[in-house]
C-alpha positions as CSV (number, residue, x, y, z in Angstrom):
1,X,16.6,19.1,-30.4
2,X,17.1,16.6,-27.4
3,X,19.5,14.1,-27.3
4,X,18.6,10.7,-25.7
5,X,21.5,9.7,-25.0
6,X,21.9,13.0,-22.5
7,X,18.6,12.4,-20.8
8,X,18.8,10.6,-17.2
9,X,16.0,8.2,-17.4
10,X,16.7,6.3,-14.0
11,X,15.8,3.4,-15.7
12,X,18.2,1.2,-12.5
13,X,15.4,2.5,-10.1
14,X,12.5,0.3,-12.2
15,X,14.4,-2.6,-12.9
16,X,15.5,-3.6,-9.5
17,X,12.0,-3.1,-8.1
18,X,10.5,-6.7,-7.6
19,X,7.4,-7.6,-9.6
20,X,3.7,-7.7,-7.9
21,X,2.6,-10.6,-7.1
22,X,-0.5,-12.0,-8.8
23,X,-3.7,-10.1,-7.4
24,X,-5.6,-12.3,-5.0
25,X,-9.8,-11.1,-4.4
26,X,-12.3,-11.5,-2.2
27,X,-15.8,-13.0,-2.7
28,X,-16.6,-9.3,-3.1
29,X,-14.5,-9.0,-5.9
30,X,-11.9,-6.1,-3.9
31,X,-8.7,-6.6,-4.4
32,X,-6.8,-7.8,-1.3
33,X,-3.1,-7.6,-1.6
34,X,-2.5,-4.4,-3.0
35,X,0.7,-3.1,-2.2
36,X,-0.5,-0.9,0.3
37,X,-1.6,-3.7,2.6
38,X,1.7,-5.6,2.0
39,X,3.8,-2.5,3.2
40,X,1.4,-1.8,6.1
41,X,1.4,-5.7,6.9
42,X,5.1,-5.5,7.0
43,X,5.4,-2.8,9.1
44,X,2.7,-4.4,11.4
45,X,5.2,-7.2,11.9
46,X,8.1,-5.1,12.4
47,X,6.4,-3.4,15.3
48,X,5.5,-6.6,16.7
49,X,9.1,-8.2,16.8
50,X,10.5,-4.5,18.1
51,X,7.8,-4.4,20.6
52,X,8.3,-8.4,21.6
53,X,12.1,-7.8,21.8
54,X,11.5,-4.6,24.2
55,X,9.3,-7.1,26.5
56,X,12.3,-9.5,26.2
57,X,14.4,-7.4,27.9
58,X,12.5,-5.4,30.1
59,X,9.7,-6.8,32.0
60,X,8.7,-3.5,33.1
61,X,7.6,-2.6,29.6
62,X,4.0,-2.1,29.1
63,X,3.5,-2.1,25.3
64,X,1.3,0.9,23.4
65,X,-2.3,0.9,24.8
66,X,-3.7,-0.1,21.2
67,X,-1.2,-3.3,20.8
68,X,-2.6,-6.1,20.2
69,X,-0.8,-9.4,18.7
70,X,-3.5,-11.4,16.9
């Protein structure tokens, strides 16, 4: 018989996750923020800033030949 009480449920790691936000679709009906995009996005704009700083500082620095800041 198992005992509930025994069993590690993790249940810390799913309440401190924030909530999704409320889906937002295009005219095609596809689902645009998914949280796929928002990681990549956010890692987009790391890169830029880490890439921006390096220019910053060095002049010399010729960012990655498929850079490009929109």
């Amino acid at each position: 018989m198992v005992n509930l009480a025994t069993i590690d449920l993790h249940v810390e790691a799913f309440c401190c996750r924030s909530p999704s936000p409320e889906p937002i679709y295009n005219n095609e009906g596809k689902r645009m923020n998914t949280r796929e995009y928002r990681v990549r996005k956010a890692l987009e704009e790391e890169r830029h800033e880490k890439i921006q700083k390096l220019l910053g500082l060095n002049a010399n620095y010729k960012p990655p030949a498929d850079y490009k800041y929109v």
